[in-house]
Each structure stands twice: as structure tokens, then as C-alpha cells.
Residue, then its C-alpha position, 0 to 999 in steps of 0.5 A: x382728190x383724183x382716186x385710182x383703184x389700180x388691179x392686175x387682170x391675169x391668167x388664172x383669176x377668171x374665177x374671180x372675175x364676176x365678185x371682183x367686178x360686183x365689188x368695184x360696182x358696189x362702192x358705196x363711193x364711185x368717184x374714182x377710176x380704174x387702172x387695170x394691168x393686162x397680165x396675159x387676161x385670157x379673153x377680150x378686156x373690152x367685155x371686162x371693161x363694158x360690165x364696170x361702172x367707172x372709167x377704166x384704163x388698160x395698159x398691157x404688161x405681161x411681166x412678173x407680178x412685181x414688174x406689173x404692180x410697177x408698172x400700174x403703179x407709174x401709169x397711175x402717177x403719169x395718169x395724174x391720179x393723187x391717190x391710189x388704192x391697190x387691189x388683187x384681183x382675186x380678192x374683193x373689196x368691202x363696200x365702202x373701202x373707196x370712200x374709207x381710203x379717201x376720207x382718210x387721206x383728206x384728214x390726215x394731208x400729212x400722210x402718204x402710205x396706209x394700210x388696211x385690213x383684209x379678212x377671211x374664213x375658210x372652214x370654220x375658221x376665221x382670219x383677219x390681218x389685224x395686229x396693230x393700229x401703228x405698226x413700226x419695223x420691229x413689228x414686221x420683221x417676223x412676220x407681214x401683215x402690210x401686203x400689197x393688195x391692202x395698201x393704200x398711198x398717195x401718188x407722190x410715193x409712186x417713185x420711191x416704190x419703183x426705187x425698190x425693184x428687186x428681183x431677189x426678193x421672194x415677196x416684193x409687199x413685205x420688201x416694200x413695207x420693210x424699207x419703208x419702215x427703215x425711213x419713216x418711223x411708223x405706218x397706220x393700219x386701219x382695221x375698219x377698212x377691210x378686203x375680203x380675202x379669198x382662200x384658194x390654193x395660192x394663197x398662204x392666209x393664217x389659220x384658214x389654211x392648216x399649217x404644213x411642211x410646205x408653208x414652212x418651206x415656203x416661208x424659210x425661203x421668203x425669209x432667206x432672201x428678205x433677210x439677206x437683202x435686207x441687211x446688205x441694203x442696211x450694210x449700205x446704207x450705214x444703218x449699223x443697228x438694223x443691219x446687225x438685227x437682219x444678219x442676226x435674222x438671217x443666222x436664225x434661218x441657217x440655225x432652222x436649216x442646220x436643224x432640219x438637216x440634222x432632225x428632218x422636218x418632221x421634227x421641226x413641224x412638230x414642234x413649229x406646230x406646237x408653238x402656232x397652235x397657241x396663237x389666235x392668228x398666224x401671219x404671213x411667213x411666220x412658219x419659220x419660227x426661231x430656234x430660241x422661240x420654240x426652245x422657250x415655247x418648250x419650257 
């Protein structure tokens, strides 16, 4: 199988440049290529290109971040890679990841989309995106543990990802696990096969990084506008049951909303606080959490 490890270079990740390159050199398994998207990289790509050890295409794309991914991800089909695995540039890849991902697609021809584990630790604190071994919709739906730099597909998948460009969307990975899982009735994650997640400022990673009003924002936001489109798309589509739990989703964050209108957020990160600082791990956007969950946290 014809493997890619497809990447974004951008303005920003030069801190992340020598460990990105190191891990690509170190893969336990080097039969593959590289597929990088220029997004703007700030210096010649042709020094990038001489310090790895594997063949390397270049393709310049300087959009938005979800533009590019789509664009590396149609270059590597039209490339005629069988597989790829995609990667942020501003994390690293365990050793063996490469030959992780190719052993498990030559085991399972029936398979088209996996995704791995990514860990972290930052502070003494220690994250890893590990939930569940078989993830189905309703797993996701509060939260994502499926991002794009841990996912891993067989080009043949390429066109229904470009299928889901959508410019509303505030995360476009946790956009494209949802509708996946809307049509396949379950995904596999692969915790054995890991990234390693490098904590910095733009980066919103569980316990490794303290919970904040800002995350809170954030994360009301995110799931403003998955939510929304989320339920359009399965008002659409006559999917009656999932469009009723997305708008029933959306309703929640209004509540959210309404509250901190009336409460102020001080009060709502009180208590979301409370509520989080019993888990083992917080997941991507889970910060938002319910009006019903907290009032039965308080309980």
C-alpha cells in the first residue's frame, strides 16, 4: 500500500519544525512519502525538504486550515497514494505510528477510516485522547476525541471529506467524525498507536491546561454552530432522530446562554468547575456542559 503522511507547514510552527522533522526520520517504518501543504511557511521549503529522509511533495496552499487539509488530502489521492495518515505539524508522531497504521489497514481490507491516540503532559499533568476502542455517534456528540491530526483513511475516502467543506463550522475534525458517524455505524480508535501532543497557547487539550472562562467560550461557540449545522444537515437528509437530538443539543447551549445572561459567567465556571474537576480527563469542547448535567452534579 502506497502510504502518505500528509502535513500543513504554516507561519507559527517554526518552533516545531526540528521534532516534527526527527520524528518523520525516525519511523520505525520508512516506506512512505510525504505530502506537505505550503500554508505561507515563513523560509525556503527546499532546506525543509533536503533534512528529510523520505521523498516529499510540496504543494502550495495558502487558505484557511480546512481549505488546506482538503486540498492535501485531494493531492494525495491524485498522487495515487492507497493510504493516508495525517498529521499537525506542531505535534510529533510516536516511532512506530507509520507502520502501526499500515499494519492495521492490511488486516482489516474491510476498513477505511481509523483513529489514533494522541497524548500529552504539561505541568505534571498527564492527558491522552483515550475513551473508547469503538466509538459510535452518540459517544461524540458532548465532546470529540476523533481530531484530524489523529486520523488515519484510505484514499478512497478522499472524496466524501471534500464532500463536507463548510465554512460554518467552527471545528471542521469534529464536523467530519460526526457525519461520518451519521453513515457508518461506528469507527475504531486505536489507543497503542499514539502522537504526541505538544501543549502550547493554541492548543485546547484536557486537564493539561487549566479550565477557564475562555475555554468555556470557546467551547460554547464550537458547539453553537456544530449543533446548528448538524441538525439542518439531518432535517435534510430525513434522519428524524438525529436531527431531534442535535436540535435538542442546540436548546441546551441557548439554556447555557440564557443563564450566563442572567448569572454572569462567573457563576457558570463556578459550577462547570466543580462538574470537571471530577473526571480523570476533559475532552475537546466538553467545557459547555449542560444545564441538566451540572444540576445533577449538584445533587
Amino acid at each position: 500500500m502506497r502510504t502518505a503522511v500528509l502535513t500543513v507547514f504554516y507561519p507559527g510552527m517554526q518552533p516545531f519544525i526540528d521534532a516534527y522533522i526527527q520524528c518523520i526520520n525516525s519511523q520505525s517504518d520508512q516506506g512512505f512519502e510525504m505530502v506537505i501543504v505550503d500554508d505561507a511557511y515563513p523560509g525556503p521549503i527546499s532546506l525543509v525538504k533536503e533534512r528529510i529522509q523520505v521523498p516529499c511533495h510540496v504543494i502550495e496552499s495558502p487558505f484557511t486550515p480546512q481549505q488546506n487539509r482538503l486540498e492535501g488530502l485531494q493531492e494525495c489521492q491524485r498522487l495515487g497514494f492507497d493510504l493516508i495518515i495525517c498529521s499537525d505539524s506542531d505535534e510529533t508522531m510516536f516511532v512506530d505510528r507509520v507502520e502501526g497504521v499500515k499494519r492495521y489497514f492490511a488486516q482489516r481490507p474491510d476498513q477505511y477510516l481509523l483513529f489514533n491516540n494522541a497524548e500529552a503532559s504539561h505541568e505534571g499533568a498527564y492527558f491522552d485522547l483515550n475513551y473508547k476502542s469503538v466509538l459510535c455517534l452518540d459517544d461524540i456528540v458532548d465532546f470529540n476525541v476523533l481530531g484530524y491530526g489523529a486520523m488515519n483513511l484510505r484514499a478512497s475516502l478522499v472524496p466524501f471529506l471534500v464532500s463536507l467543506a463548510n465554512n460554518r463550522v467552527a471545528v471542521f475534525d469534529w464536523w467530519v467524525a460526526l457525519r461520518y458517524l451519521l453513515s457508518e455505524q461506528s469507527v475504531e480508535f486505536r489507543p497503542d498507536i499514539k502522537n504526541h501532543y505538544t501543549v502550547h497557547p493554541d492548543h485546547f487539550v484536557g486537564p493539561a491546561l487549566a479550565v477557564s472562562k475562555a475555554r468555556i467560550e470557546q467551547s460554547i461557540r464550537v458547539k453553537k454552530s456544530m449543533y446548528t449545522e448538524m441538525h439542518a444537515f439531518c432535517q435534510q437528509s430525513k434522519k428524524e432522530a438525529q436531527a431531534d437530538l442535535f436540535l435538542k443539543k442546540s436548546n441546551e447551549i441557548a439554556l447555557i446562554e440564557t443563564y450566563i445572561d442572567q448569572y454572569s459567567m462567573d457563576s457558570y465556571f463556578d459550577r462547570v468547575k466543580s462538574y470537571l474537576e471530577r473526571k480523570d480527563k476533559i475532552y475537546w469542547w466538553q467545557e459547555a456542559v449542560s444545564l441538566s448535567v451540572l444540576a445533577q452534579n449538584q445533587c
